[in-house]
C-alpha positions as a Markdown table, in Angstrom:
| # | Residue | x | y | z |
|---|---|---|---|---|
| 1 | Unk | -55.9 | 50.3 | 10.1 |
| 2 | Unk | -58.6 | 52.4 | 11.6 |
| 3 | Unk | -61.9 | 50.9 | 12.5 |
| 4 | Unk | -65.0 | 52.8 | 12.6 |
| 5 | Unk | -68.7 | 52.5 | 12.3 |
| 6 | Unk | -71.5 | 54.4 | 10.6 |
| 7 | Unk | -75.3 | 53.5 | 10.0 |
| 8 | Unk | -74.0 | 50.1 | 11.9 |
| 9 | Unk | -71.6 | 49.4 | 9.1 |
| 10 | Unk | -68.0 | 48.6 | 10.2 |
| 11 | Unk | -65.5 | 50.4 | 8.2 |
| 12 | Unk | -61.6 | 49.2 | 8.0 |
| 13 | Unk | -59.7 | 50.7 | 5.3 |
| 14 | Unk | -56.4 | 49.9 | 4.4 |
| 15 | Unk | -53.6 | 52.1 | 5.3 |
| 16 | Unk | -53.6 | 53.8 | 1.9 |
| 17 | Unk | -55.4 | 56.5 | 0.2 |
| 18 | Unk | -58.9 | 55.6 | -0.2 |
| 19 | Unk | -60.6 | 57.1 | -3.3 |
| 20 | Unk | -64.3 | 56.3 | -4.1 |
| 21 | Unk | -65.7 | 57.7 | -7.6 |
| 22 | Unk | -69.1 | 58.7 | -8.7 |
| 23 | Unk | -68.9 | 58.6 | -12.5 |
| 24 | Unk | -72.3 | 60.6 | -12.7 |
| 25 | Unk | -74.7 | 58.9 | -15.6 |
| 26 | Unk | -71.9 | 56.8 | -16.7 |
| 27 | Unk | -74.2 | 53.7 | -18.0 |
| 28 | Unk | -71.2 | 50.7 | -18.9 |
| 29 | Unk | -71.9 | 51.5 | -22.5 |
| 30 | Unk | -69.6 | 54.5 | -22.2 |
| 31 | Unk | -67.0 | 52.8 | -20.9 |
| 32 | Unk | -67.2 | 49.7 | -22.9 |
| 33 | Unk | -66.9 | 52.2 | -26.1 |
| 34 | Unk | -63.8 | 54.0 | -24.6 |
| 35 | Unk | -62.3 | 50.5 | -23.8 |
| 36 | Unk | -62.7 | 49.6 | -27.3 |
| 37 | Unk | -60.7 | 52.2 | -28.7 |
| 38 | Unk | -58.5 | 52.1 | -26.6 |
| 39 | Unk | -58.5 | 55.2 | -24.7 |
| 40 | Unk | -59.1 | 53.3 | -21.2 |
| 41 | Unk | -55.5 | 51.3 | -20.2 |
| 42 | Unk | -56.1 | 52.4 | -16.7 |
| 43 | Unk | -59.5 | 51.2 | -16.4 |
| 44 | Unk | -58.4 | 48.3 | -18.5 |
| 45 | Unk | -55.9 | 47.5 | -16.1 |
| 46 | Unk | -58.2 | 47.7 | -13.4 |
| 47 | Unk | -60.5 | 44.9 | -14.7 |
| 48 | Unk | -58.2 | 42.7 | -15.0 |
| 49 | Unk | -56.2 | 42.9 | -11.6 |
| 50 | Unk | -58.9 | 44.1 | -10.0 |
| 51 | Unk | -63.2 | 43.3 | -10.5 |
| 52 | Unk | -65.5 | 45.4 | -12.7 |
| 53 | Unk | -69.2 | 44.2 | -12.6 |
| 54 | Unk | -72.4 | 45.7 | -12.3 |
| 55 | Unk | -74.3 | 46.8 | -9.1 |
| 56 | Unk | -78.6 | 48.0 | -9.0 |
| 57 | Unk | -79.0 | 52.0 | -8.2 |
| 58 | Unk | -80.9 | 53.5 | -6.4 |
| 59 | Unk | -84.7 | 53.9 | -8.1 |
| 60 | Unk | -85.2 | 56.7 | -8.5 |
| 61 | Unk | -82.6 | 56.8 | -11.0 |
| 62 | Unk | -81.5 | 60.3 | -10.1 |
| 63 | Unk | -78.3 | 62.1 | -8.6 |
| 64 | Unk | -79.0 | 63.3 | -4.8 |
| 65 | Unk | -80.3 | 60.0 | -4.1 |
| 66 | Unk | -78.0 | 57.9 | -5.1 |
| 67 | Unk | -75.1 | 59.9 | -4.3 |
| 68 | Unk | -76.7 | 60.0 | -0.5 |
| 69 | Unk | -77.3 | 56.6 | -1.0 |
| 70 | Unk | -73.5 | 56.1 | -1.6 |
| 71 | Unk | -72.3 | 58.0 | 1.2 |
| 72 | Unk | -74.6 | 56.8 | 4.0 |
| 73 | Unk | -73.8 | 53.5 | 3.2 |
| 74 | Unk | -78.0 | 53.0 | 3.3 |
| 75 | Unk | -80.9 | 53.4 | 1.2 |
| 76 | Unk | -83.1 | 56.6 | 1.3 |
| 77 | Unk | -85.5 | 55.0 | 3.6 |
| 78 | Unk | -83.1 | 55.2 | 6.4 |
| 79 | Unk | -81.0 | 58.2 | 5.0 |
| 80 | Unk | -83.9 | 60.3 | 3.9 |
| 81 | Unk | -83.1 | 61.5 | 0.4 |
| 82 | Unk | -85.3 | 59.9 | -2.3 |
| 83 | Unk | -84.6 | 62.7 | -5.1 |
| 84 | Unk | -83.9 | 65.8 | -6.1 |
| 85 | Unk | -86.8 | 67.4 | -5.4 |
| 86 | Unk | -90.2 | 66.9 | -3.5 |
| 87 | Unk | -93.7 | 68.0 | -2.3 |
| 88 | Unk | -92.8 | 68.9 | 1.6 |
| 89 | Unk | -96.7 | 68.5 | 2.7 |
| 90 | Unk | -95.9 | 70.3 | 6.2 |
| 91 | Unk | -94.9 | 73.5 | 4.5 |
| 92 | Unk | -96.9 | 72.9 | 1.2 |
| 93 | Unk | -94.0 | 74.0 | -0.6 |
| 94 | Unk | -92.2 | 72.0 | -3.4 |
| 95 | Unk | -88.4 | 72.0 | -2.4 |
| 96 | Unk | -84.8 | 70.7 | -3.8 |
| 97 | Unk | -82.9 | 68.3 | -1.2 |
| 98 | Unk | -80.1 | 70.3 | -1.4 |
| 99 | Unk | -79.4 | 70.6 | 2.1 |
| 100 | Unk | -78.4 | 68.5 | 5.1 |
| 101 | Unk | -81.5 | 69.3 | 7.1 |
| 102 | Unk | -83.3 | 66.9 | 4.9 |
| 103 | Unk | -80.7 | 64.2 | 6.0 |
| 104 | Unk | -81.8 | 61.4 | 8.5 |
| 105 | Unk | -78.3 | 59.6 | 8.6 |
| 106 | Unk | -74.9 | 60.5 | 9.5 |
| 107 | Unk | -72.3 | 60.0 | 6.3 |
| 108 | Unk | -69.2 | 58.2 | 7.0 |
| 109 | Unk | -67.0 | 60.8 | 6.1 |
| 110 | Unk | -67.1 | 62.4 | 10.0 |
| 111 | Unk | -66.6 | 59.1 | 11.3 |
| 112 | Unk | -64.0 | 58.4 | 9.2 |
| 113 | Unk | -62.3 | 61.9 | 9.7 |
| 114 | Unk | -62.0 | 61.4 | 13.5 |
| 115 | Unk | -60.5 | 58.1 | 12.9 |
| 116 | Unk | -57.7 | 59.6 | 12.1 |
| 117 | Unk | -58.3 | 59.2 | 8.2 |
| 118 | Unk | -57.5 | 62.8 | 6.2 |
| 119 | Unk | -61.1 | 63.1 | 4.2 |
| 120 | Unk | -62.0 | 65.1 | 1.4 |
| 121 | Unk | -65.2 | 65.1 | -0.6 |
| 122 | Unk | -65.1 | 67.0 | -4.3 |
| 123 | Unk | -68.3 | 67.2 | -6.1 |
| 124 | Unk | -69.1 | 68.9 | -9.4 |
| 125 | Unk | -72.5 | 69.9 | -8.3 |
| 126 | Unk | -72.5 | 72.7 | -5.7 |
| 127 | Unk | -75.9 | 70.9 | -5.2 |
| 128 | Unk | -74.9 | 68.3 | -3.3 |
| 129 | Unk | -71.3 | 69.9 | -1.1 |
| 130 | Unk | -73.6 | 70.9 | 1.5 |
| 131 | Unk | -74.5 | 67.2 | 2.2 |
| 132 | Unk | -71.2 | 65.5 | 2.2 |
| 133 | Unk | -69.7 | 68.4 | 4.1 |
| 134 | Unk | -72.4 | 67.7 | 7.2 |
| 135 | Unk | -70.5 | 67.5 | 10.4 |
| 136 | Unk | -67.3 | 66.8 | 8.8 |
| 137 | Unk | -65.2 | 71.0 | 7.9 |
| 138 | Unk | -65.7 | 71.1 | 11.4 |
| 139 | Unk | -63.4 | 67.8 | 12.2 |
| 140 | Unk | -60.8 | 69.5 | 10.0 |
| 141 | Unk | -62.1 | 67.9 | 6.5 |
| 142 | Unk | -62.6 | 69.0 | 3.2 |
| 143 | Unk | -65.0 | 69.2 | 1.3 |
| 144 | Unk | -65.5 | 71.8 | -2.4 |
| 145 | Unk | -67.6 | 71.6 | -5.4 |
| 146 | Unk | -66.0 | 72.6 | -9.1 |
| 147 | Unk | -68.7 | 74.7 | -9.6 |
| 148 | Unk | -68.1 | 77.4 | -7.0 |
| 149 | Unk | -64.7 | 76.6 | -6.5 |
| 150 | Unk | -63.5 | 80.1 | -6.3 |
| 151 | Unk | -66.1 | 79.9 | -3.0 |
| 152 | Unk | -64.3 | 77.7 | -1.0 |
| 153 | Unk | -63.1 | 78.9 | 2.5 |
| 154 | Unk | -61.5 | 77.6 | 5.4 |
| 155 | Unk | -64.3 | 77.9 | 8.0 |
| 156 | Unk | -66.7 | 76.8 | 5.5 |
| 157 | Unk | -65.0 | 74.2 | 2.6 |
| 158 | Unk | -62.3 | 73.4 | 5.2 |
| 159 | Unk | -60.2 | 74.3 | 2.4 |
| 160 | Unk | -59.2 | 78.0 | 0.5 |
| 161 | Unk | -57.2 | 78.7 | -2.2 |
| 162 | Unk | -58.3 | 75.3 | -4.3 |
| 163 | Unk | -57.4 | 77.4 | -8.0 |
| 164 | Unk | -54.1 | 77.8 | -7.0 |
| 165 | Unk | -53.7 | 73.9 | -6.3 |
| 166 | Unk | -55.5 | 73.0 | -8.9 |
| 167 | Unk | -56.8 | 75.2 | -11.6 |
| 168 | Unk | -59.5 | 77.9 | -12.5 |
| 169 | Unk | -63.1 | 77.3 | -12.0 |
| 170 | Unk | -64.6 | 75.4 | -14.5 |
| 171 | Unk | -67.9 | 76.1 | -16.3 |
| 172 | Unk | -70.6 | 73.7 | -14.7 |
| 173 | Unk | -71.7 | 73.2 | -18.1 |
| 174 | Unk | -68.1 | 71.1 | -19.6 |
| 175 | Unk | -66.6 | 68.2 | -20.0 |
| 176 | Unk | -63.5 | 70.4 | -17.5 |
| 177 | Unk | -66.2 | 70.7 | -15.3 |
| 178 | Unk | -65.6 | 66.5 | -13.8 |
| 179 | Unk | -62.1 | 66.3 | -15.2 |
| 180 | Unk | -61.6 | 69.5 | -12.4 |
| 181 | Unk | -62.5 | 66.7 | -9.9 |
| 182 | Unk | -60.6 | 63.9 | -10.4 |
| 183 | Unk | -57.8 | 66.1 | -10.6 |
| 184 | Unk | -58.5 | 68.2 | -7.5 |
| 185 | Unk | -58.3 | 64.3 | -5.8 |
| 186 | Unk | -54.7 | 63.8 | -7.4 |
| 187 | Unk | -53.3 | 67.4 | -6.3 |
| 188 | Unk | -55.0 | 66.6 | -2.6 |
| 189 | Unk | -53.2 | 63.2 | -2.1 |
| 190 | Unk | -50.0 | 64.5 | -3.8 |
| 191 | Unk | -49.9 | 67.3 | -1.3 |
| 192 | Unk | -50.8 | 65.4 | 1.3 |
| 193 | Unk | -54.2 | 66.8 | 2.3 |
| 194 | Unk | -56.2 | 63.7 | 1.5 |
| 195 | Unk | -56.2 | 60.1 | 2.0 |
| 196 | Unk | -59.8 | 59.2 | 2.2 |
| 197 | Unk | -61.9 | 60.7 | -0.9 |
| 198 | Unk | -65.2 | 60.8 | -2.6 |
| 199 | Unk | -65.1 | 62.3 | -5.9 |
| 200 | Unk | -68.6 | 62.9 | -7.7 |
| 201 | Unk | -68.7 | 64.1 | -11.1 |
| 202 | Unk | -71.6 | 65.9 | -13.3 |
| 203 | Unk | -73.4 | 64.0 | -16.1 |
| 204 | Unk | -73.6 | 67.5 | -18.7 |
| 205 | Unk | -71.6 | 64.9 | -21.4 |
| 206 | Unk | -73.5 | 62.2 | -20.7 |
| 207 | Unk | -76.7 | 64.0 | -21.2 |
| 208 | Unk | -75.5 | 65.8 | -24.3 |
| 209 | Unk | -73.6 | 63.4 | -26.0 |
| 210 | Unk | -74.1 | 59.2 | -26.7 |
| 211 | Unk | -71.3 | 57.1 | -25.8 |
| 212 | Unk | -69.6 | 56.7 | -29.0 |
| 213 | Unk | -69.3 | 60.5 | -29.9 |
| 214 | Unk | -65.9 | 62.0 | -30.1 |
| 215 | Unk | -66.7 | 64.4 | -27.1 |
| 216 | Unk | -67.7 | 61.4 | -24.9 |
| 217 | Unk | -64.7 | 59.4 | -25.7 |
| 218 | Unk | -62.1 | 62.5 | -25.1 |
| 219 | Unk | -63.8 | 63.0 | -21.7 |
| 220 | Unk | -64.0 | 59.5 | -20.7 |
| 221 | Unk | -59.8 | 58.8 | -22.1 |
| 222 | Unk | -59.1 | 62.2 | -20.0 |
| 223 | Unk | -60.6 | 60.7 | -16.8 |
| 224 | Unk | -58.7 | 57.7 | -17.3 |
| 225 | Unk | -55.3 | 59.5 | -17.5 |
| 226 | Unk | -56.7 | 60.8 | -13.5 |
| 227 | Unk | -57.7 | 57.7 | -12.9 |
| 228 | Unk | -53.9 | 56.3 | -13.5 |
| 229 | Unk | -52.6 | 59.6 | -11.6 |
| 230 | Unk | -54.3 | 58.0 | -8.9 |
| 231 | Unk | -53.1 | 54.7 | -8.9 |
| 232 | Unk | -49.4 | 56.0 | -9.0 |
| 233 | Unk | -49.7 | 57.5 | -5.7 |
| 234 | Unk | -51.3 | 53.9 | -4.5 |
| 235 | Unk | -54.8 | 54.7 | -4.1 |
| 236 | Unk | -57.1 | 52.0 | -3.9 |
| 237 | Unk | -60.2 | 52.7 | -5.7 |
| 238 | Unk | -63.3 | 52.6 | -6.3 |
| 239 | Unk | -66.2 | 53.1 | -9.2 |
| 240 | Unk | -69.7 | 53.3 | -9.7 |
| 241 | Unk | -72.5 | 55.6 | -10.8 |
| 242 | Unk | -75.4 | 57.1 | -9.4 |
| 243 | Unk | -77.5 | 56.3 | -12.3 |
| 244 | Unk | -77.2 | 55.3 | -16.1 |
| 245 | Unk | -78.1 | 57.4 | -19.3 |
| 246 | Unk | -80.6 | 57.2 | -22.4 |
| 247 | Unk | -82.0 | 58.9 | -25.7 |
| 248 | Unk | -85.2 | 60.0 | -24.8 |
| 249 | Unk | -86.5 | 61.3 | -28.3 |
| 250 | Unk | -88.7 | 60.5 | -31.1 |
| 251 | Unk | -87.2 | 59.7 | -34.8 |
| 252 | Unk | -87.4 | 63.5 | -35.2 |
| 253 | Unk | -85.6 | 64.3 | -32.5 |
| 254 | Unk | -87.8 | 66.2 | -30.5 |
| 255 | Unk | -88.3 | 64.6 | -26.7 |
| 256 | Unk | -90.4 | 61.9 | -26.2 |
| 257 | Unk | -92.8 | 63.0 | -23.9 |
| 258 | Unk | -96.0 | 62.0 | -21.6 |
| 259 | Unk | -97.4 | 65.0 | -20.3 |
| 260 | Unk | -98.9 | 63.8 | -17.2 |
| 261 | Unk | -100.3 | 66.4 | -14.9 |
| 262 | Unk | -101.8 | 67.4 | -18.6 |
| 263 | Unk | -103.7 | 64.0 | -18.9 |
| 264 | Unk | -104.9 | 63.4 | -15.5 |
| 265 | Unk | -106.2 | 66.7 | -15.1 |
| 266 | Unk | -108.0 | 66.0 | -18.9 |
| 267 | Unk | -109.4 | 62.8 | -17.3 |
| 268 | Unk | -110.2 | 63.5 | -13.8 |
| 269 | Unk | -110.1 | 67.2 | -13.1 |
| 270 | Unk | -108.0 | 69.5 | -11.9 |
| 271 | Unk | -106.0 | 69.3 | -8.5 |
| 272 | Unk | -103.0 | 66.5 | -9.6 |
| 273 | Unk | -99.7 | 67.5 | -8.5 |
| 274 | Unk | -97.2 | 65.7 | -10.7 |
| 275 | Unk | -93.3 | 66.2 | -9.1 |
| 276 | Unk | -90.6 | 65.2 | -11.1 |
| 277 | Unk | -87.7 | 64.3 | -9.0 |
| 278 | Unk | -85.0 | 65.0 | -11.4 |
| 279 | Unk | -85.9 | 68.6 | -10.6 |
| 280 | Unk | -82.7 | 70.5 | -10.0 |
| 281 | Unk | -80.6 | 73.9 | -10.9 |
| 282 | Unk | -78.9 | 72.3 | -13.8 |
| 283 | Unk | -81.8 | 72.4 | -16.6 |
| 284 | Unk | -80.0 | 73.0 | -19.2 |
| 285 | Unk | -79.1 | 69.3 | -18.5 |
| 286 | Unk | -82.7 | 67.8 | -18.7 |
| 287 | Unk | -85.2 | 70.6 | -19.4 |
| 288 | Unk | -86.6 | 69.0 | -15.9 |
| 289 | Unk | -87.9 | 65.9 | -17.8 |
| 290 | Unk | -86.8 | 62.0 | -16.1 |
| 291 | Unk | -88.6 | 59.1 | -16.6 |
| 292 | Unk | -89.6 | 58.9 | -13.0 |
| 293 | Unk | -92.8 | 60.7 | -11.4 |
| 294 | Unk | -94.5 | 61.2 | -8.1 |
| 295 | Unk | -98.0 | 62.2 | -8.4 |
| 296 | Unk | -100.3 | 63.6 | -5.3 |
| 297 | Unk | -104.1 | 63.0 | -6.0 |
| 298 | Unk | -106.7 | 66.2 | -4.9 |
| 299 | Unk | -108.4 | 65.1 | -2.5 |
| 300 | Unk | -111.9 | 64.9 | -4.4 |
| 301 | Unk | -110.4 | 62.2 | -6.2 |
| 302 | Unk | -108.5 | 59.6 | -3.3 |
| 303 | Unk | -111.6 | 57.3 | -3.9 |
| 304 | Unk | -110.6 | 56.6 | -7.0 |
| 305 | Unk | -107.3 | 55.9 | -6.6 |
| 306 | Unk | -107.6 | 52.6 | -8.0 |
| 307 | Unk | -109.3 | 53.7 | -11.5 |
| 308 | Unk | -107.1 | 56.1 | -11.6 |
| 309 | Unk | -103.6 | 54.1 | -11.4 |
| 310 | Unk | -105.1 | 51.6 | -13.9 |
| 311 | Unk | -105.7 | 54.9 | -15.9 |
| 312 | Unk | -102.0 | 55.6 | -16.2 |
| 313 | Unk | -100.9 | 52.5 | -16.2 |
| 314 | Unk | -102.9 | 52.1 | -20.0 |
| 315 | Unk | -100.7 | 54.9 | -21.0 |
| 316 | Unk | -98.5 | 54.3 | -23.6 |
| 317 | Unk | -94.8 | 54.4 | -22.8 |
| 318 | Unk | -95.5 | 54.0 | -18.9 |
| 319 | Unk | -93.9 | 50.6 | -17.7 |
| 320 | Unk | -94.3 | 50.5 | -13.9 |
| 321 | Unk | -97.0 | 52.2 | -11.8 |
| 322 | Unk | -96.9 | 51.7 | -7.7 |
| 323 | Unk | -98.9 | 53.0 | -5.1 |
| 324 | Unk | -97.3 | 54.8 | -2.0 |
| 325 | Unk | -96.7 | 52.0 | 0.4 |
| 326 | Unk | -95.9 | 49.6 | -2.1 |
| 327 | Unk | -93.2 | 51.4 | -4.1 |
| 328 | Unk | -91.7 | 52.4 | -0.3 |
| 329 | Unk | -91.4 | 49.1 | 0.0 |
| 330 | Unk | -89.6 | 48.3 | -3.1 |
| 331 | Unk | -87.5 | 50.6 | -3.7 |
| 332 | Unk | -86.9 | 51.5 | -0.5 |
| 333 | Unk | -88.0 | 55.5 | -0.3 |
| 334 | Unk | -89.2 | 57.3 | 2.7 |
| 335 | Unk | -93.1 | 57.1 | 2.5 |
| 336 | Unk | -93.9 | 60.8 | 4.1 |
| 337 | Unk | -91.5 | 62.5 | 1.3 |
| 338 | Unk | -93.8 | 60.8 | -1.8 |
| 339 | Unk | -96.9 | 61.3 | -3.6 |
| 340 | Unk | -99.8 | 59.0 | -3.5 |
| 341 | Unk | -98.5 | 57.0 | -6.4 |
| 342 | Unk | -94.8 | 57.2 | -8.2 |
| 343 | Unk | -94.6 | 56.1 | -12.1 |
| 344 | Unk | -92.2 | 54.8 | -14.2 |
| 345 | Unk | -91.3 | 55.3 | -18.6 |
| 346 | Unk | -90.1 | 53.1 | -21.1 |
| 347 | Unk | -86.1 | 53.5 | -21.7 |
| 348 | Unk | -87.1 | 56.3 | -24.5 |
| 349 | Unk | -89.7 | 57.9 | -22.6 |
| 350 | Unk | -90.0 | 60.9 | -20.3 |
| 351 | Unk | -92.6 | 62.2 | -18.0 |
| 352 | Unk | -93.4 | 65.9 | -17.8 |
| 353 | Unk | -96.5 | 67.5 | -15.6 |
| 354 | Unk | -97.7 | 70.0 | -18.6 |
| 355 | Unk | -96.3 | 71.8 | -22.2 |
| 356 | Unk | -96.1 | 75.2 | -20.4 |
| 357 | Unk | -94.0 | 73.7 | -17.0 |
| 358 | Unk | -91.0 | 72.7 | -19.2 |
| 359 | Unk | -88.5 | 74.8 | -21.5 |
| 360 | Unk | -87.9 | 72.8 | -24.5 |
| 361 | Unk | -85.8 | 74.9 | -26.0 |
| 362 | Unk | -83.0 | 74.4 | -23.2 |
| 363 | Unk | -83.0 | 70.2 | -25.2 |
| 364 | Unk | -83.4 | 71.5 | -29.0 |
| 365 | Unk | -80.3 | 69.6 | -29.7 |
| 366 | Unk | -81.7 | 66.1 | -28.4 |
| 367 | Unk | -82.7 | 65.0 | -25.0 |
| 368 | Unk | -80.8 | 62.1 | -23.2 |
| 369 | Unk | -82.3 | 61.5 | -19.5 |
| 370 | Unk | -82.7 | 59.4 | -16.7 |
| 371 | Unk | -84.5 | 58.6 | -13.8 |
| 372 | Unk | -86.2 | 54.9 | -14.2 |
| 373 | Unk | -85.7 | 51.9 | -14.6 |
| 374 | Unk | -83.6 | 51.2 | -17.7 |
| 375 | Unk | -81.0 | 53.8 | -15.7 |
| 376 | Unk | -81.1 | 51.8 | -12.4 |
| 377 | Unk | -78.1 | 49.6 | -13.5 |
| 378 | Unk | -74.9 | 51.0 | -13.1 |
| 379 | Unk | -71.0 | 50.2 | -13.3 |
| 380 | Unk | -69.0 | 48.6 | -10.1 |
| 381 | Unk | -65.4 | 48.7 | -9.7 |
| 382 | Unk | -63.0 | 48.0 | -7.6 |
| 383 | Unk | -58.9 | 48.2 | -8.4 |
| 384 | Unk | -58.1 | 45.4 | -6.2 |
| 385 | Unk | -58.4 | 41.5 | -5.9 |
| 386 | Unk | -61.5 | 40.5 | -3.9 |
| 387 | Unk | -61.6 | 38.8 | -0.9 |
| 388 | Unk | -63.6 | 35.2 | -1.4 |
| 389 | Unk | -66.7 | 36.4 | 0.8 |
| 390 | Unk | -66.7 | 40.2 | -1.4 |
| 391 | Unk | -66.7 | 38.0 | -4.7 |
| 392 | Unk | -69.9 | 36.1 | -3.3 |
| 393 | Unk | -71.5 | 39.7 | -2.8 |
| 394 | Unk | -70.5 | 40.7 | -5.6 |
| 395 | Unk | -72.1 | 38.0 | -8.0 |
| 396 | Unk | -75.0 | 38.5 | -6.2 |
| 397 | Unk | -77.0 | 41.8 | -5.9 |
| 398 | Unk | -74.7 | 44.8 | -4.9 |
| 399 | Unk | -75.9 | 48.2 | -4.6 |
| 400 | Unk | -73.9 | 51.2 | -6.0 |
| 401 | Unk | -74.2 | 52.3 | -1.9 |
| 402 | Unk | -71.7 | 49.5 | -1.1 |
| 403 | Unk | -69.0 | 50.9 | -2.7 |
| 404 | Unk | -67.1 | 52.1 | 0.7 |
| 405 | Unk | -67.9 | 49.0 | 1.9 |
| 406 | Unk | -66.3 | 47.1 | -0.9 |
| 407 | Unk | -63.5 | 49.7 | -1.0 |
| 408 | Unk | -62.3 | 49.4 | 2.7 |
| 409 | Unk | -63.0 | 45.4 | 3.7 |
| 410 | Unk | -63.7 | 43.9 | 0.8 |
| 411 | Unk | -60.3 | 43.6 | -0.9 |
| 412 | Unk | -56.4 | 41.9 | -0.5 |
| 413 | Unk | -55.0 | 44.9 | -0.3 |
C-alpha cells in the first residue's frame, strides 16, 4: 500500500481501486426517496455493511468550492477557491474560478499518481477538468469532463478516444450527462486504466426536478446500477456532495427573490457591487440566483458599514449577515477573494444584484437553488466498515473534504 502526502495529510489506500464520488446537489432527501422505493439495493447495501451519515459542506454552498475543497483535502482558505465566481480587485475584473491559476494547494491526485496509483478524474462540468487535471496528465493521469468529451486528447486529457470506450457525448443539460460519469469510472477500471478515481457529477436534475419526481428517481436508480458496477470490480468507495438542493419559489411559482444590489443602491446610493458566487456557464441551471452573496461597499459609504449590515440584516428572508474578517473566519474563505460583507437566505430564498442582471425566463418552470446554509449539509458514505478511531470522526463533525481521507485510512478494508 502506497503512502503519500498532500496538504500534510497522509494518504494510504488499500490496494484496490479507489473511487471517490461527488453526487453534485444530492441533499439525503433524494436518496432517502430512491431508497424507499426501492430503486437503491446498491446503496442500500452499502449502509448497512458499510456507514452512511452526514458530513457539513463547504459554505458557500456552491460547486467549485466544494469540489476543490474535496480534492485538496482543505478548506478554501488554504486551497484558494471560495466559489464560482469573484470580484479579482487587482484586475478589477469579475472572473469564474475555472482555472488552476487561482489554486493555492496541490490536489492529491499528482501525489497519488507518482505513487504508483493509476488516477483518473471524470467531471460533468468542463468547468472544473482544468482544476483536477493540475500537475497530474503530465504524470501519465487522466482526467475528462462529459461535457467536452469528444475534446479529450492525449497530451492534454491524458486520454483520447473516451466515446469509443464509453459512449457519445452527452448533453450537459441530462440526466446522461452524470450517468456518462459513473460509467466512464466502470469502463476505466474494467480496462484497466484506473484504480484511483474522483467522479463528479452535475446537479441539472437536482435543480430541475424535487426528489420524489419520476425523473429524479430514474436518475438516482440508474446511478445505483454504476454504483453496483463498481463494487463488482472491488472498488472501495466513497460518497458525498458538494452541496444540497432546495425550492426557491413563491406559492406561484415564480422565484423567490431579494434583489440586493437593487435595495442598497435604493437606500444608500449607487456604487454596491453584489457578486453571486453561484455564477457559472450553466445558467440555464440557476438563472445565476444562490442564496449566498458577497457584497463590495463604494467607497463613499465604508463608514457606514455598520448601518448598513444592520440594514440587510432587517431584510426579510436574509438569515445570516457577516463582515469580511469574521465570515473568513467561520467559514473558512480566503479574505482577499471576498467582498466587504457576504450574506446569507432563508431555505426558499435567493439573492439576485438587480431585475435586469438575471434572465428569468431561463427558470419559468420553477427555480430549485443553492448556495447557503440550508444546502451546507450533505450526504457521507463510505462502502466499508470503519475503523474505531474513523467512527469517532465520523459522529463528530466531518467535512465532505474528508472523504479521501476516510476512503484510504479510515476503513477495514
Amino acid at each position: 500500500m502506497a503512502t503519500f502526502t498532500t496538504n500534510q495529510r497522509t494518504y494510504q489506500p488499500p490496494n484496490r481501486p479507489i473511487v471517490a464520488i461527488c453526487l453534485d446537489g444530492s441533499g439525503s432527501e433524494y436518496l432517502d426517496a430512491a431508497l424507499a422505493r426501492g430503486l437503491m439495493p446498491n446503496l442500500l447495501h452499502i449502509t448497512v455493511v458499510g456507514y452512511r451519515g452526514l458530513a457539513r459542506g463547504q459554505m458557500p454552498s456552491f460547486t467549485n468550492v466544494n469540489n476543490t475543497s474535496i480534492v485538496t483535502g482543505v478548506p478554501p482558505s488554504v486551497h484558494g477557491i471560495g466559489g464560482n465566481y469573484f470580484f479579482e480587485t487587482a484586475s478589477g475584473e469579475e472572473v469564474m474560478t475555472n482555472s488552476a491559476k487561482f489554486l493555492r494547494a496541490d490536489t492529491i491526485f499528482p501525489a497519488a499518481q507518482r505513487s504508483g496509483r493509476k488516477v483518473a478524474v471524470v467531471t460533468a462540468k468542463d468547468k472544473l477538468r482544468d482544476i483536477f487535471a493540475s500537475g497530474l496528465i503530465e504524470l501519465g493521469g487522466v482526467a475528462f469532463s462529459s461535457e467536452k468529451v469528444s475534446l479529450a486528447r492525449m497530451a492534454t486529457h491524458g486520454i483520447e478516444q473516451v466515446e469509443a470506450l464509453v459512449g457519445p457525448n452527452p448533453n450537459i443539460y441530462s440526466a446522461e450527462a452524470s450517468i456518462y460519469v459513473l460509467r466512464a469510472g466502470v469502463k476505466l477500471i474494467a480496462a484497466g486504466r484506473a484504480d484511483f478515481l474522483y467522479l463528479s457529477t452535475t446537479d441539472f436534475m437536482q435543480h430541475k426536478f424535487a426528489p420524489e419526481t419520476a425523473e429524479a428517481l430514474d436518475f438516482y436508480a440508474a446511478l445505483d446500477d454504476l454504483i453496483g458496477q463498481l463494487l463488482e470490480l472491488g472498488a472501495i468507495i466513497g460518497i458525498t456532495a458538494d452541496h444540497g438542493m432546495n425550492a426557491k419559489q413563491k406559492a406561484d411559482g415564480s422565484p423567490n427573490v431579494i434583489y440586493l444590489e437593487s435595495l442598497l443602491a435604493n437606500e444608500f446610493g449607487s456604487g454596491f457591487r453584489v457578486i453571486l458566487p453561484i455564477t457559472d456557464p450553466h445558467v440555464i441551471h440557476h438563472g445565476g440566483l444562490g442564496s449566498f452573496a458577497q457584497v463590495h461597499v463604494p467607497a463613499f459609504a465604508t463608514t457606514r458599514l455598520e448601518t448598513i449590515l444592520e440594514f440587510v440584516r432587517q431584510l426579510p428572508g436574509i438569515t445570516e449577515v457577516l463582515d469580511r474578517s469574521t465570515a473568513a473566519r467561520v467559514m473558512q474563505l480566503p479574505p482577499d477573494r471576498m467582498g466587504d460583507f457576504v450574506v446569507c437566505s432563508k431555505r426558499d430564498v435567493v439573492l439576485g444584484r438587480t431585475p435586469e442582471w438575471h434572465d428569468l425566463h431561463l427558470i419559468e418552470e420553477g427555480l430549485r437553488s443553492h448556495g447557503g446554509r440550508y444546502e451546507e449539509m450533505v450526504p457521507f458514505i463510505i462502502s466499508e466498515t470503519l475503523k474505531p478511531e474513523y467512527v469517532a470522526k465520523a459522529q463528530a463533525d466531518p467535512r465532505n473534504f474528508d472523504l479521501f481521507d476516510f476512503i484510504c485510512n479510515g476503513t477495514n478494508a
